[in-house]
N, C-alpha and C positions, 0 to 999 in steps of 0.2 A: 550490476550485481555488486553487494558489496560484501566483502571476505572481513571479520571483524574481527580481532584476537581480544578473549576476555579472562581478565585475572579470578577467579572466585575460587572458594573452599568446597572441597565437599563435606556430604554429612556427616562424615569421618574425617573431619577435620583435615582435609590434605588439600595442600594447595595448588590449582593447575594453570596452568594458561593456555585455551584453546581455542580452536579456529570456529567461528563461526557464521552462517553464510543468509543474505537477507536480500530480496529481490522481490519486485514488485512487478506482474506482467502488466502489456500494457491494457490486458480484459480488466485485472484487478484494478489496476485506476481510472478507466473508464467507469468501472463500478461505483468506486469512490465517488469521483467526482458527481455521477448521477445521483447517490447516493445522497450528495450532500446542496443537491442544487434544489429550492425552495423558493420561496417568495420572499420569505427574510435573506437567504443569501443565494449567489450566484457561484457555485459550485464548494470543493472541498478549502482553496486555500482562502476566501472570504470566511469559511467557517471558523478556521481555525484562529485568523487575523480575530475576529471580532471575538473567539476566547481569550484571547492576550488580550484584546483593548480591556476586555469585562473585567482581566486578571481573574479569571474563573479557574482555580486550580484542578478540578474536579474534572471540566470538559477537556484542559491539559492533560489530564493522563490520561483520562481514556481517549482520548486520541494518540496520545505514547506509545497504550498499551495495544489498541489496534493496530496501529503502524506494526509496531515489531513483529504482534503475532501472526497477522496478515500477510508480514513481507517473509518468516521464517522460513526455512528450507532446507534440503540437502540434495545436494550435486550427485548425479550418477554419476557412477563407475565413468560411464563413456564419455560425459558430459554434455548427452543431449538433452536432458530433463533437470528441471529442478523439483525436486520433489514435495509436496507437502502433503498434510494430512492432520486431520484432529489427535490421531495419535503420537505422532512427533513435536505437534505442535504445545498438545500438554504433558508430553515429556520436558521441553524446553521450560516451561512456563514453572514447571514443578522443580525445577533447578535455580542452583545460587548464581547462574550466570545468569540467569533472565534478571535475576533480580538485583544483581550489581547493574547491567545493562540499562533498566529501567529507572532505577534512581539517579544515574548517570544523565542521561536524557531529561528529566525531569527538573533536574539542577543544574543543568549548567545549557542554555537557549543556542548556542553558537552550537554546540554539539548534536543536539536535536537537528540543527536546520542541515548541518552538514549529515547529520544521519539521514534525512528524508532526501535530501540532493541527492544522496548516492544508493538510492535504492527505486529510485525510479527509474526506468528504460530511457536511452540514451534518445536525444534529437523528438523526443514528445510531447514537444508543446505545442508545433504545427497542429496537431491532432486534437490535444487541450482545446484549442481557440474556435475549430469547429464545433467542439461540443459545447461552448459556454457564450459563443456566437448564434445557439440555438440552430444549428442548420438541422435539418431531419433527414436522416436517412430516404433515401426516394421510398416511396411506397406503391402500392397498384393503383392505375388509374381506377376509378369505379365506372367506365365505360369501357369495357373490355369487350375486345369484339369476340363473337362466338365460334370464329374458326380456330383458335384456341390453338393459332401456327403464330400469331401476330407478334412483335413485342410488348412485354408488360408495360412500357411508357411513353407511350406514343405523345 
């Protein structure tokens, strides 16, 4: 998780600096990565690589703008949840901090890559390498025996 303090104004012109919090589960990037695995590329960081190669500014932010508003969130009270939702998320997005945050990211690549390192789940690439190793989840055999006591993978 990453905890971020961001400078912006509000709409009344007052200036704060606040904490703000961005994490990514490891269902969410599983997501991703399937999301982004095709015939042209082999999962999300090939995707992104060959927008840099392309210098495609356009497929850069909206992968910016995904990252940030995909990884947004708020810490419960207790700290067992992180919380998100379309409605926090377009509170966020409707603020001057989204929008210092983004231009930030946008301009300046060392900070992007450090912002994506540190909102991924910790020790996740073991898991990564399965999924873009193509392994498949075991599935049922289609010879299932009928006493339906058996194990499913025989």
């Amino acid at each position: 998780m990453l905890k971020k303090k961001i400078k912006f104004k509000t709409f009344d012109d007052v200036e704060l600096v606040d904490d703000f919090f961005f994490n990514l589960s490891k269902a969410e990037l599983v997501r991703l990565e399937l999301d982004h695995t095709t015939a042209e590329y082999e999962g999300f960081a090939e995707y992104v690589q060959a927008a840099i190669d392309r210098k495609d500014g356009r497929t850069i932010a909206q992968v910016v703008e995904d990252l940030i508003l995909t990884s947004y969130g708020q810490k419960s009270a207790d700290g067992k949840r992180f919380m998100k939702s379309e409605g926090l998320k377009s509170e966020f997005k409707n603020s001057d901090a989204y929008s210092e945050l983004f231009f930030e990211l946008v301009t300046d690549s060392d900070k992007a890559i450090a912002f994506m390192n540190n909102i991924i789940p910790q020790n996740i690439e073991s898991e990564m390498d399965k999924i873009r190793a193509g392994q498949e989840p075991q599935t049922v055999s289609a010879d299932i025996p009928s006493t339906g006591n058996a194990p499913l993978n025989e």
